[in-house]
C-alpha positions, 0 to 999 in steps of 0.5 A: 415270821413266814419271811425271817424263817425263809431267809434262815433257810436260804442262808442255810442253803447257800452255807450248804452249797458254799461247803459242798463245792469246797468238799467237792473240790478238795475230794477232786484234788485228793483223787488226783494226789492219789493217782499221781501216788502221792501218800503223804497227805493224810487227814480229813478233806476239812483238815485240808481245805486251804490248800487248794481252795480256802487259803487260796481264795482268802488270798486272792480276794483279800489280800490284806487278811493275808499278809496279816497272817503272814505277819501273826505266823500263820503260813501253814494251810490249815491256819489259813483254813482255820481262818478261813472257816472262821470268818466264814462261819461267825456271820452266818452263825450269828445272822442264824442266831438273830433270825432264830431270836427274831422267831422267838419274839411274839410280835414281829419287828418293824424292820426285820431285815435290820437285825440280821444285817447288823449281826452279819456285818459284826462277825464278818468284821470281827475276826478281822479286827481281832487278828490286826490287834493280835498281830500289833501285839505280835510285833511289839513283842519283836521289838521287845525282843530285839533289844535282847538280840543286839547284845546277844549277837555282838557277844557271839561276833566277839567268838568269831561266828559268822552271821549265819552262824550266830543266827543258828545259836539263836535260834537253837538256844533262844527259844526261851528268851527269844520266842517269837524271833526264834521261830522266824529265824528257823523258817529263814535258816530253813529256806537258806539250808535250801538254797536260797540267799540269807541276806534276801531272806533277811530283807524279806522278812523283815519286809514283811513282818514291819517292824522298825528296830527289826528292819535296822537290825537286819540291815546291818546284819545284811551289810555285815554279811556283804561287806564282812566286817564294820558293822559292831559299832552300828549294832551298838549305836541300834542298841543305843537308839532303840534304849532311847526309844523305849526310854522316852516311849516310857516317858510318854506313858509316864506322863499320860498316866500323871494326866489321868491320875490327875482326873482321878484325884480331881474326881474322888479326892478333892470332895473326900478333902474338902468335906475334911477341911471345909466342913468344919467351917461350914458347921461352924457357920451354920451353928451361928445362924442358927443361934441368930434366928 
């Protein structure tokens, strides 16, 4: 008991220091913000922790976690730092929690360091694993997306826009068709009203976001831009590809869920159907043994 209450409080202690040397450094920052006369930032210091500390550390240390950020869209500081807290938080909350049973429990356990390891190791992983399958289903949407972009996108070239500029239409107008491309097609609109290329920019996201059917997209959009013009019988045969695709995608799940239906009938129907046609038989059977004993 002497030991699990021990090593609440040291996990305590260290969650304490772990949160005091980030306060601290963020404090630091905002004094030199202030200094240097830079009002614009406004907010708790826990508001803005990934600035300069949480997304920055999340970034350097796990790269991986971060690019899938960047996939689910979280780019701004504090979702970086939202997450950060989380996957901080969770394993010493959970570690805490199982300490606290372990107290609780009038015998103590033969190996009481077990149940703390397990819970520490469960919530530092499960944050992770629920932003990979959030960022799967993410990328799925994109894909169902696309196929309503294409023809979209081959109407407003038969008006005579350009890319940059059907791109705009899109994502002004598609918000309710388009959610997720559209938001992704505003941050790139943005960066290209900054300055910057929009064919690179194209490359880049798609690059990042790693979507099949959003990367074939995009090249010929790149190449229409480069070479002006070529490129609406490749938007139709994409759109013609990817129709393929979802319909022999719908093909396997129509065959899977045949398969399972097919467990399903062998485990529930077929002893409903032979106690209805073979039970008659068995009575009658029975009913004649009888009569001979």
């Amino acid at each position: 008991m002497n030991l699990l209450l021990l090593c609440a409080l040291l996990l305590l202690l260290a969650g304490g220091l772990l949160l005091y040397s980030v306060l601290r450094e963020q404090l630091a920052a905002r004094r030199m913000m202030a200094r240097l006369g830079d009002g614009s930032r406004h907010g708790s210091a826990l508001q803005q922790l990934g600035e300069r500390t949480g997304a920055a550390r999340l970034g350097k240390s796990d790269p991986e976690t971060l690019t899938l950020l960047n996939q689910l869209g979280w780019r701004s500081s504090q979702r970086r730092t939202l997450f950060f807290c989380i996957q901080i938080g969770l394993p010493v909350a959970l570690t805490l929690l199982a300490l606290l049973l372990q107290m609780g429990r009038d015998e103590p356990p033969g190996m009481p360091w077990l149940a703390p390891f397990i819970a520490f190791a469960l919530g530092w992983l499960i944050p992770k694993r629920v932003l990979a399958a959030q960022v799967r289903q993410r990328q799925e949407r994109l894909a169902q997306e696309i196929s309503l972009m294409i023809p979209m996108l081959r109407m407003l070239f038969d008006v005579g826009m350009t890319v940059e500029q059907a791109l705009r239409v899109l994502s002004n107008e598609g918000q309710e068709i388009l959610p997720e491309l559209s938001r992704e097609l505003r941050q790139v609109l943005a960066r290209v009203d900054a300055g910057l290329e929009l064919g690179q920019e194209l490359r880049d996201l798609a690059l990042l976001l790693q979507v099949d059917d959003l990367t074939d997209c995009f090249t010929i959009l790149v190449q229409l831009i480069y070479q002006g013009g070529g490129a609406m019988a490749s938007l139709l045969a994409l759109k013609e590809l990817l129709d393929d695709r979802r319909m022999t995608g719908l093909q396997e799940r129509v065959s899977k869920m045949s398969a399972k239906m097919s467990v399903v009938m062998m485990l529930f129907l077929f002893p409903a159907l032979l106690i209805v046609l073979a039970g008659p038989g068995f009575v009658a059977i029975i009913q004649a043994l009888g009569d001979m004993g």
